[in-house]
C-alpha positions in Angstrom: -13.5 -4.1 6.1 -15.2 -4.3 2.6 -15.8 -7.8 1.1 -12.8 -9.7 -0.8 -11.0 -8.5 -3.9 -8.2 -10.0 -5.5 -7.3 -7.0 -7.5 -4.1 -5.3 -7.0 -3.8 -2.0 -4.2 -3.4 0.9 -6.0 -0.9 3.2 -5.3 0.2 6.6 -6.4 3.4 8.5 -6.5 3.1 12.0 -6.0 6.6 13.9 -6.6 8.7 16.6 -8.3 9.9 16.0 -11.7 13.4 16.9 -10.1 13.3 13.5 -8.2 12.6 11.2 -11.2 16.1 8.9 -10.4 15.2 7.8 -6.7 11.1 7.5 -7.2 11.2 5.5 -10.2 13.6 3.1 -8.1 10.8 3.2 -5.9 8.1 2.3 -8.6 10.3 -0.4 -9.7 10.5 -1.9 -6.0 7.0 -1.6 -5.7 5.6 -2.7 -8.7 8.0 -5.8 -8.3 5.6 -6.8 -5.3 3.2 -8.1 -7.6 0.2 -7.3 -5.8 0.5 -3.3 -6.2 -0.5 -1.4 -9.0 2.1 1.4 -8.8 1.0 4.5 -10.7 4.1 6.8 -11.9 3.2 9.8 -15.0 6.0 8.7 -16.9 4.9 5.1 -16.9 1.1 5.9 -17.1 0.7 8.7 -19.1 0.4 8.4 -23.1 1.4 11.7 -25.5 -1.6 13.7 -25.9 -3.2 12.9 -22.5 -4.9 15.7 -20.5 -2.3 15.5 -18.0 -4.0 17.3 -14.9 -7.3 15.6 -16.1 -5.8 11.9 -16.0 -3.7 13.1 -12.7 -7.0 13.7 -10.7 -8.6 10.4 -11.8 -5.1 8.6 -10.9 -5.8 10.4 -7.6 -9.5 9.7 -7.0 -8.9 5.8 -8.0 -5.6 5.5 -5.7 -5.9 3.3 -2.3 -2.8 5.0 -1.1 -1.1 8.2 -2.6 2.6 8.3 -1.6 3.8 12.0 -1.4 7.5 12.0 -1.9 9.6 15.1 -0.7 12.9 16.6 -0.7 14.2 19.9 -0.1 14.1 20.7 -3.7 10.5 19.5 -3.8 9.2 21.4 -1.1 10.8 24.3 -2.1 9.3 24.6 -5.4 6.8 26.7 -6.0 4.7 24.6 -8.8 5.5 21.5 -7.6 3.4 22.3 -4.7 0.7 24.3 -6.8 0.1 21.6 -9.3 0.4 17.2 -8.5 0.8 18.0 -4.7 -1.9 20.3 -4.3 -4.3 18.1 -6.5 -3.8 15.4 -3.7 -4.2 17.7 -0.9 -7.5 19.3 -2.3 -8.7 15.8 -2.8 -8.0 15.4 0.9 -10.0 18.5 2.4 -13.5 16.6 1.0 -13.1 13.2 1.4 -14.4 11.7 5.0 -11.6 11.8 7.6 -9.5 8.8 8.0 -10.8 7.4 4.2 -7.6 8.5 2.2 -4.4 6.7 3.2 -1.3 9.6 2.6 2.2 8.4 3.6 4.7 11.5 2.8 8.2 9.7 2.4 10.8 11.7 2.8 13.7 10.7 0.2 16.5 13.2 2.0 16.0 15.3 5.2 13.7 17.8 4.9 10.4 19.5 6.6 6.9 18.6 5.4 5.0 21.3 4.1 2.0 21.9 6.9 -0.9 21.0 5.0 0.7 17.0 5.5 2.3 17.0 8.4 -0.9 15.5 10.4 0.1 12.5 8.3 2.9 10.4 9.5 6.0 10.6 7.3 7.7 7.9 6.7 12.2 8.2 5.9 13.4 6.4 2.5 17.2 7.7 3.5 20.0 7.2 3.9 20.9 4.5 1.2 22.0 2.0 3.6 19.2 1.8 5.6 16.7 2.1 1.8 16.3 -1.6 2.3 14.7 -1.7 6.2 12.8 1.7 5.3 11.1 -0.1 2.5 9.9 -3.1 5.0 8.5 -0.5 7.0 6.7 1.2 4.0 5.2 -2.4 3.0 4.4 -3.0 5.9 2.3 0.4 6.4 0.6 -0.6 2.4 0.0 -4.2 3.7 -2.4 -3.1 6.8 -4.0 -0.6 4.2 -5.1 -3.6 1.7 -6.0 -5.4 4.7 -8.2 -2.4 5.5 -9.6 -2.9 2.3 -10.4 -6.6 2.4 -7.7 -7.0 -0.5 -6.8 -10.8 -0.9 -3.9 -11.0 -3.4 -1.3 -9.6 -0.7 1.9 -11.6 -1.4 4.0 -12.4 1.4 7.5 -10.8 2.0 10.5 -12.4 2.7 12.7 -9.5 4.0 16.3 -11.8 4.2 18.1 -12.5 1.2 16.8 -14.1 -1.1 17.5 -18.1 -1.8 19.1 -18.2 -5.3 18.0 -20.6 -8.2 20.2 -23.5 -8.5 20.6 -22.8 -12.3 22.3 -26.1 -13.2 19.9 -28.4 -11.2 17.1 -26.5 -13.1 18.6 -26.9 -16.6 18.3 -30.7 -15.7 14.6 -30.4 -17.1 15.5 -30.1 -20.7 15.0 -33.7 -21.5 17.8 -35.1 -24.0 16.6 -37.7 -26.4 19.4 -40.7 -26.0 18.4 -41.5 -30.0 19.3 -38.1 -31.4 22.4 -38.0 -28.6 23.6 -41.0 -30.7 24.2 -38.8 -33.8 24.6 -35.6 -32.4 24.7 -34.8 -28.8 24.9 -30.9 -29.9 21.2 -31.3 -30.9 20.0 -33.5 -28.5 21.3 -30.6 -25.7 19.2 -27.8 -27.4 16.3 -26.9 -25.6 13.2 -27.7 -26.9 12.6 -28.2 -30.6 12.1 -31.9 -30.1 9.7 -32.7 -33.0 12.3 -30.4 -35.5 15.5 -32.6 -33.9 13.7 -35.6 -35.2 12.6 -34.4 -38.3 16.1 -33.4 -39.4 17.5 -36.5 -38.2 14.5 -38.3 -40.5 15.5 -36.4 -43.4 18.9 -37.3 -43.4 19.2 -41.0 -42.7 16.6 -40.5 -46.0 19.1 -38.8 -47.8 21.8 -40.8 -46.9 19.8 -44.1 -47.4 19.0 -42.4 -51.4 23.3 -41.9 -51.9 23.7 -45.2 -51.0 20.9 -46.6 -53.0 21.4 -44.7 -56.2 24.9 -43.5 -55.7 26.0 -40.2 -58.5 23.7 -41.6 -61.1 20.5 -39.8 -58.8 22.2 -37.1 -55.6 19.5 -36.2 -53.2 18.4 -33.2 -52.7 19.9 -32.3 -49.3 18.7 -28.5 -49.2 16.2 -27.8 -46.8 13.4 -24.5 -45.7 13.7 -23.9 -42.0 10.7 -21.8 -41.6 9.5 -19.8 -38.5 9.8 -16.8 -36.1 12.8 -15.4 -35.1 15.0 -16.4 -32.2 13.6 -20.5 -32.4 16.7 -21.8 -33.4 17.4 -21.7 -36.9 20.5 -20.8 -37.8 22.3 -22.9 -34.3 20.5 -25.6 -36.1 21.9 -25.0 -39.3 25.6 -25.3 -37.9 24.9 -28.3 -36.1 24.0 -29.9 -39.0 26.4 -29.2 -41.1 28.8 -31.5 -38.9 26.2 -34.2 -38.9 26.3 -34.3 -42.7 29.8 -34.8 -42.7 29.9 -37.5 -40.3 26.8 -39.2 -42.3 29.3 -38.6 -45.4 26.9 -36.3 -47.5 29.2 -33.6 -47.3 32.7 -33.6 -47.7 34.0 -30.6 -45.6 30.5 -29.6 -43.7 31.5 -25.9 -43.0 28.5 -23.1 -43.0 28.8 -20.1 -45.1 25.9 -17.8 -44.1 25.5 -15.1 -45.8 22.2 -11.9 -46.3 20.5 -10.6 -48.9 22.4 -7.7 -48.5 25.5 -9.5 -49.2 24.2 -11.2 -52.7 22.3 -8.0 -54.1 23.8 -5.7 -55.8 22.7 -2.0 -56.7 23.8 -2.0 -60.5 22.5 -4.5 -62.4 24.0 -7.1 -63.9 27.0 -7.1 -60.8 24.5 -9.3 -58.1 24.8 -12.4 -60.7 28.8 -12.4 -60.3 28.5 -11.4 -56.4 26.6 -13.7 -55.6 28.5 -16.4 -57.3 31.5 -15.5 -55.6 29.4 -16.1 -52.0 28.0 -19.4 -53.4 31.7 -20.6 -54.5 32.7 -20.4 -50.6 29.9 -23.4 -49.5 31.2 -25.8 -52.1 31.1 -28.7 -49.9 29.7 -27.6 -47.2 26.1 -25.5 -46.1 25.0 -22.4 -47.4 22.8 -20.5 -44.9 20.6 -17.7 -46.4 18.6 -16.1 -43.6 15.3 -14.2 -44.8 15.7 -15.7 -47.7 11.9 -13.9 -48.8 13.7 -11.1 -49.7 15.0 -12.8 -52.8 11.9 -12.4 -54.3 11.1 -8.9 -53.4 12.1 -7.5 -56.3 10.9 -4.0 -55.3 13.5 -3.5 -52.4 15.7 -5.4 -54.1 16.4 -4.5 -57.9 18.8 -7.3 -58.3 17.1 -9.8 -56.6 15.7 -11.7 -59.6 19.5 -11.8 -60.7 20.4 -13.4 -57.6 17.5 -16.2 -57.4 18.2 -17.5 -61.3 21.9 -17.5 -60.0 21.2 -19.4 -57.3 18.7 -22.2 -59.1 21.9 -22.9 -61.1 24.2 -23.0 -58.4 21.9 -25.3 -56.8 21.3 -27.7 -60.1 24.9 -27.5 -60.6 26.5 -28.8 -57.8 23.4 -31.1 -56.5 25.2 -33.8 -54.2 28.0 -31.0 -52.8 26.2 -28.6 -50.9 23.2 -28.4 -48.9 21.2 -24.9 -49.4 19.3 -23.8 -46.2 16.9 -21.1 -46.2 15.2 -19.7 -43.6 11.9 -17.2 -43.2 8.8 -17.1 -41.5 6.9 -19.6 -42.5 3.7 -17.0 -44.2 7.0 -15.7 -46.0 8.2 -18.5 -47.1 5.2 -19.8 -48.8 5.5 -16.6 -51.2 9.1 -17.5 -51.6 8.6 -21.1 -52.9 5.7 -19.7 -55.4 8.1 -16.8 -56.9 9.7 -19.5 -59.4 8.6 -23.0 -59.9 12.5 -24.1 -60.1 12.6 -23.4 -55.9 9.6 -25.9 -55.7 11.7 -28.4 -57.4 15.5 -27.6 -55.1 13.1 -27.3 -51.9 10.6 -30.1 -51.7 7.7 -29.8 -49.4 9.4 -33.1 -47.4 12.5 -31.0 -46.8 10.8 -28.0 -45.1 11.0 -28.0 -41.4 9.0 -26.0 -39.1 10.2 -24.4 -35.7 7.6 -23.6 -33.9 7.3 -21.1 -31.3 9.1 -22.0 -27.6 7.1 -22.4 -24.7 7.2 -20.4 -21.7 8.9 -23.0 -19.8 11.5 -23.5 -22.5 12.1 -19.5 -22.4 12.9 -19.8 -19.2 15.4 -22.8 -19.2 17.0 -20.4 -22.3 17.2 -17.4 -20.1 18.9 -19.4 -17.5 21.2 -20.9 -20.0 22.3 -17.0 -20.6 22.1 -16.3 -17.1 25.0 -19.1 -16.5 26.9 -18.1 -19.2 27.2 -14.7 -18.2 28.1 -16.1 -14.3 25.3 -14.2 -13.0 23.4 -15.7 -10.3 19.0 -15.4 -10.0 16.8 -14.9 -6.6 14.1 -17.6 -6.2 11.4 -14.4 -6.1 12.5 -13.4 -9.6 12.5 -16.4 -10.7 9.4 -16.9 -9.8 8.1 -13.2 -11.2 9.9 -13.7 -14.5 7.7 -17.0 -14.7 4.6 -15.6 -14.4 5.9 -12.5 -16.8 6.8 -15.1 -19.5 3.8 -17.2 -19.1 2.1 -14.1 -19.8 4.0 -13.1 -22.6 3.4 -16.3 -24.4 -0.8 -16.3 -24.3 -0.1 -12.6 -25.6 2.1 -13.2 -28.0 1.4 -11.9 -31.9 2.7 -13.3 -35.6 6.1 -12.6 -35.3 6.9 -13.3 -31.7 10.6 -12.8 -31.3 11.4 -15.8 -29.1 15.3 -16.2 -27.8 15.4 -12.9 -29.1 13.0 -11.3 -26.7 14.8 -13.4 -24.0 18.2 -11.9 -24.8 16.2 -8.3 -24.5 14.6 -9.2 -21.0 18.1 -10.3 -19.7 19.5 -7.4 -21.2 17.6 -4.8 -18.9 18.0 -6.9 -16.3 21.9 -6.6 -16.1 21.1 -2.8 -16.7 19.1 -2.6 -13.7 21.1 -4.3 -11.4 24.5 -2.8 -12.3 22.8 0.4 -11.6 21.7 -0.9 -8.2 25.3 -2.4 -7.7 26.6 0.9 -8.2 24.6 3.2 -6.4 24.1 0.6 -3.5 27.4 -0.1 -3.3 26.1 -3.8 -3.4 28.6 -7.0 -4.2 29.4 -8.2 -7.8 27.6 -11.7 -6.6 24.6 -9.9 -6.0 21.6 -11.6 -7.9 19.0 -10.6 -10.4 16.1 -9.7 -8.3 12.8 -8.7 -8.9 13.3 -5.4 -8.7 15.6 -5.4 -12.1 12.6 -6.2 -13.9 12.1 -3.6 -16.1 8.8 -1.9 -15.2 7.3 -2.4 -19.2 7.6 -6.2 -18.6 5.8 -5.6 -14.9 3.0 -4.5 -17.1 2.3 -7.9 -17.7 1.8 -9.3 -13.9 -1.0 -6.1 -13.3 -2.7 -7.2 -15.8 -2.8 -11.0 -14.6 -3.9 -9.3 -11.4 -6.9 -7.2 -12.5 
């Protein structure tokens, strides 16, 4: 045995571009493990890549090299003149007994001679996939023992334990202050130093109506500035009810609108457009998302038309309607230094940062969409999805997508496991498990590995 390594075994899948469907299932399964390093062309391979070059150092690096075969595989001609006989050529000069082969058959079929002193193992018929997988981990365990591999993850072959989603969603701690005035912010997840900065601001404003009364409105519009997907716009509507209750607003509706819906192509038509959109917040809250692109008048022809109509809107009916815009917040500092009239509408005290979520709180939010959707989540995705988003996270660039990358993730999970429903002829209560993470996301838990 050589001494300890805690990097991943690495495995490759040798097959016929005719068997893409049922190997890339298998890829999925096994780079779900965790503790394999699954290597697959379509996954590996970049455009431009010497691909018989990078195949034979795939090969030479591999701890295992899975040789998949079906009758159409064996059959053909280059299949067996180009990946497989790579492999097999490696195989006449290394040391007997050094390179692990395991030819799995995915239908009945016969080996071609130059494997058969390897013993095949049977990935068929679908209903018994399940117990020939055990068997096949079992074979890769005992090789990364051979190896003196220590990151082997056990493997619980019965079904999975599901998540108890609503015990879990117990961890988002609600403030019992900001319950008080709005138990619809209080439940959001995260965002706790934003929920008590917009409470802050409004007692303030509310405290200057009373004070000063019509002589002197406040200025109740407000920046919410940061990445996508923290929040923003649910903010926004929330609100809007709690500056009705506090009686800043008379109605408290939202009228959101783009910058697509205030521009205008011909000039001198955004000015009246854009009224017209204004008109419908009277009273309410007027949500402009990416509100930067006001400014961008080189996108935008009519932009300029739309900002100066805007700065009197906002003048005009001070006191009746709160204007929130949103950005990122390097955007939005080039927004507020466009005109010196936006500095004045949006003081520095009335912009509001989100900040990024954490990985914990991404996971509380893909749970939240997990429940609402009545799916149901194994404990051992749970747990992968975990370490994926913690990973995420420390990787994470300007202009991380947040809820937004959540709602992606969860997306190609359902794909995944509708196709497995499907072609498994599995239950409609069957959980999320780890092999419905998308193999792109999987990325992410080799690398932790290496």
């Amino acid at each position: 045995m050589t001494n300890s390594s805690s990097r991943p075994l690495r495995v490759f899948l040798c097959h016929s571009s005719g068997d893409k469907p049922i190997v890339r299932d298998l890829y999925r399964r096994l780079a779900a493990e965790g503790w394999i390093d699954a290597w697959l062309d379509e996954e590996k391979l970049y455009p431009g890549q010497d691909w018989s070059y990078e195949i034979e150092i795939a090969v030479e690096a591999a701890d295992v090299i899975i040789v998949c075969l079906t009758k159409h595989s064996v059959s053909k001609e280059g299949y067996v003149q180009r990946e497989l006989r790579i492999v097999l050529d490696h195989a006449d000069y290394k040391p007997e007994g050094t390179l692990f082969i395991i030819p799995v058959r995915l239908e009945e079929c016969e080996s071609p001679r130059r494997l058969r002193r390897w013993q095949y193992a049977d990935y068929f018929p679908i209903e018994e996939r399940n117990h020939a997988y055990e068997r096949l981990l079992a074979s890769l365990r005992s090789r990364a023992n051979t190896l003196g591999l220590s990151n082997i993850k056990p493997h619980d072959p019965q079904p999975s334990s599901l998540v108890d989603i609503n015990v879990a969603l117990t961890s988002n701690e609600i403030d019992p202050e900001i319950a008080k005035p709005s138990p619809d912010l209080a439940a959001l997840i995260g965002l706790k130093t934003v929920k008590t900065r917009i409470l802050d601001l409004i007692y303030s404003f509310q405290e200057q109506k009373k004070r000063l009364g019509q002589r002197n409105m406040p200025i109740i519009n407000m920046i919410f500035s940061g990445n996508h997907g923290t929040g923003k716009r649910t903010v926004a509507k929330i609100i809007s009810g709690v500056l009705k209750e506090t009686g800043l607003l008379k109605k408290g509706h939202v009228h959101e609108v783009a910058v697509l819906d205030l521009v205008s192509e011909h000039l001198g038509q955004a000015a009246l457009k854009a009224a017209k959109q204004f008109e419908y917040a009277l009273d309410g809250v007027l949500y402009i998302e990416d509100a930067h692109k006001l400014t961008d008048i080189k996108h935008f022809n009519s932009s300029g038309e739309v900002l100066k109509t805007l700065l009197v809107f906002m003048e005009i009916n001070r006191g009746r309607v709160a204007v929130i815009v949103s950005s990122s917040s390097k955007e939005i500092k080039s927004f507020l230094r466009n005109d010196p009239g936006l500095q004045r509408h949006f003081p520095s005290e009335n912009v509001i940062e989100f900040p990024d979520y954490t990985p914990s709180e991404l996971m509380l939010i893909l749970l939240t969409m997990i429940r609402d959707e009545k799916l149901n989540l194994s404990v051992p995705a749970y747990n992968r999805i975990n370490e994926i988003l913690r990973a995420m996270y420390s990787r994470r660039k300007e202009g991380f997508d947040n809820a937004l990358e959540i709602r992606e993730l969860l997306d190609a999970l359902k794909r995944h496991r509708a196709n497995r429903v499907l072609h498994e002829h599995l239950l409609e209560t069957t959980p999320l498990e780890p092999i419905d993470i998308p193999s792109h996301y999987l990325v992410f838990l080799n690398e932790a590995n290496i």
